[in-house]
N, C-alpha and C positions, 0 to 999 in steps of 0.2 A: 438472383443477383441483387446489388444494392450494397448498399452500406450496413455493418454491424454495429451497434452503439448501443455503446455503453455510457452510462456517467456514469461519474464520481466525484463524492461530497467529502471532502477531509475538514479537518478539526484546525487546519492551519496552511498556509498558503507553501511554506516551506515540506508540508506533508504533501503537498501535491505536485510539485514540482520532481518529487523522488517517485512518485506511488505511479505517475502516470505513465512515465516511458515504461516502470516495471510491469505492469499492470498489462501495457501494450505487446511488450515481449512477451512474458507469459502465452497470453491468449494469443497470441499466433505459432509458438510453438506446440500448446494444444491443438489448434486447426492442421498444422503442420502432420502431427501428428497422427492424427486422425482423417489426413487427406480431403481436408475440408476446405483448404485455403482459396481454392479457385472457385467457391462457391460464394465469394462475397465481391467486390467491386474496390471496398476500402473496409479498414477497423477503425471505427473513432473512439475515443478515448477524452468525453467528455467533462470539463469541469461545472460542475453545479452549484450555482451562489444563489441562491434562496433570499430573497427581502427579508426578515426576520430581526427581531430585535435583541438584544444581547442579553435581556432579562430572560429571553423567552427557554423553554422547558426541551431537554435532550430531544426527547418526542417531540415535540412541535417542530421543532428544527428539521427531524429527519421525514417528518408528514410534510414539511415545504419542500423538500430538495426531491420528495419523490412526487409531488406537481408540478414541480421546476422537469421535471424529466419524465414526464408521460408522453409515452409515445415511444421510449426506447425499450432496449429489449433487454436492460437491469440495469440496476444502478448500485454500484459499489459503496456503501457505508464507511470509512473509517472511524473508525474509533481508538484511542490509545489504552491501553487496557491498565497503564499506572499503577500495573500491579503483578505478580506473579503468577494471576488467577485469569486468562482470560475469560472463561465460565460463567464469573460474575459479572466480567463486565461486558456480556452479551447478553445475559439476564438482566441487568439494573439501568444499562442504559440504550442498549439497542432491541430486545423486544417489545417495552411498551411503543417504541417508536414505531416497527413495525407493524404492530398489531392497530396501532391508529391508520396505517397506510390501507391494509387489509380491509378497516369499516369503509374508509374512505371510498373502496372500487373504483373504477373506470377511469374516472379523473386522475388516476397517481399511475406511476410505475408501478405493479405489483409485484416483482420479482427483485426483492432486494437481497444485496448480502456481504454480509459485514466484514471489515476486512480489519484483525485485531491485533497489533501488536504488543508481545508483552511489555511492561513498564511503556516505551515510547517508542515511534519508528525510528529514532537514531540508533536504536540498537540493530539493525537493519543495514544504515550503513558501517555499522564495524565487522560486517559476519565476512567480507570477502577482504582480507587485508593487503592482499598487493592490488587489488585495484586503487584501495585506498592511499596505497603508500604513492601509487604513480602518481594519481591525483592530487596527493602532495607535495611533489614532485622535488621529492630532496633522498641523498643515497643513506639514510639510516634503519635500521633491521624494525619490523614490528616490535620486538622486545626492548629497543632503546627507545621507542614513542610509547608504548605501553600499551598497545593494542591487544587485549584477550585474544584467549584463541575463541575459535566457532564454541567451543564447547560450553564457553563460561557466559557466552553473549548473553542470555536470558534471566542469566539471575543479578548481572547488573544492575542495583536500582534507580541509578542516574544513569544512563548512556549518554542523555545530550553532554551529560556534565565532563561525562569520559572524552567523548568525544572533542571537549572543546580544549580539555586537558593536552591531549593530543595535538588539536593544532596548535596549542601556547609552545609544546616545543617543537613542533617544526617550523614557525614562525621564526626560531633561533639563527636555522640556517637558510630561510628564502630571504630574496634581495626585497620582496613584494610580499609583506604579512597578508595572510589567507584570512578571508573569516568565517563560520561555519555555512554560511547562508552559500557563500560559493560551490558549494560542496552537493546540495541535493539532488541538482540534473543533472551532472554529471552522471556521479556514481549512480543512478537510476538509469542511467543508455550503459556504463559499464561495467556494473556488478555481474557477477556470475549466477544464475540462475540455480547453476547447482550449489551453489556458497549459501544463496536463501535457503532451498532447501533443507540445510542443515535445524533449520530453526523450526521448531513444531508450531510458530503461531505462522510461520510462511506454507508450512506443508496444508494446516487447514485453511487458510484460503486456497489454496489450490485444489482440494478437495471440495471445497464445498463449491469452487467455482464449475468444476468438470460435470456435478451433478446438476448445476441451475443448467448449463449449457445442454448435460444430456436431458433435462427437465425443456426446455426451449426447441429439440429439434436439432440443435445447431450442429451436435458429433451423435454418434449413434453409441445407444448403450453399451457399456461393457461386457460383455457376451463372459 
């Protein structure tokens, strides 16, 4: 028994306000899952702010956030992948980090993993659109806000930008203009789980998360 703990270091305050209720759900429909849930106490879902200075280097950053969290049992990376490719940017900005965590040993988290959205997490929140639209809270169709479908979500190469497009015209018909920042905790406690799914940078965090879990003990391998 005890508490599960996780942290998690995002790239921006507004990435974390979304990542963590997600993040929270997830991992207990895994335990769920896997009938694991009555084996913990609590799941926490910790944020990790590292001292660090703003010159300082991808790696350096993610070697402070996994000393800020030693002692937990992983620490979730985000990283924005600003690109098409998240491949490369698990290669160019989150393995030198990791691999300084690794010389590091005992002092750091060692079991990190990266959690990469393609282009930005705003594309994240457009993949489930009636949640979005409720959160919007005005009667107009996804097609007259311009909301993509799941299919097109990824190759967007601004989402925030989509995204913000989007509240300018629902902003039309609320009595109280929205602004995007309202937006990430919500639809982070309401997005559909299976709506991420659709997204191949949501399916490998889920994936790589089941294997750190089945690598930790926590659910039993896949037989």
């Amino acid at each position: 028994m005890g508490a599960l703990v996780l942290g998690l270091y995002t790239e921006g305050d507004t990435d974390k306000r979304f990542l963590q209720p997600v993040i929270r759900r997830a991992v207990t429909k895994i335990l769920v899952e896997h009938r694991r849930e009555d084996r913990w106490d609590d799941l926490l879902i910790i944020p990790v702010h590292p001292f660090v200075q703003r010159h300082e280097s991808q790696e350096r950053k993610i070697l402070a956030a996994a000393t800020s969290a030693c002692g937990y049992h992983m620490l979730i990376v985000h990283i924005d992948a600003d690109s098409p490719f998240p491949t490369e940017a698990r290669q160019n900005r989150f393995d030198p980090g990791f691999k300084l965590v690794k010389q590091a040993g005992e002092k750091t988290c060692q079991d990190l993993l990266p959690i990469l959205p393609i282009q930005e997490t705003e594309a994240w929140l457009l993949v489930d659109r009636e949640m979005l639209i409720k959160e919007l809270e005005i009667n107009k169709s996804a097609n007259e806000l311009g909301i993509p479908p799941a299919r097109h979500i990824e190759s967007i190469a601004q989402p925030k930008e989509r995204l913000n497009d989007i509240i300018k015209i629902a902003n039309q018909f609320r009595r109280r203009p929205l602004d995007i920042k309202d937006l990430y905790e919500p639809l982070g406690e309401m997005i559909r789980l299976e709506k991420l799914a659709l997204l191949s940078a949501y399916r490998q965090f889920i994936s790589d998360l089941m294997s750190t879990l089945t690598e930790l003990g926590i659910i039993p391998p896949i037989s």
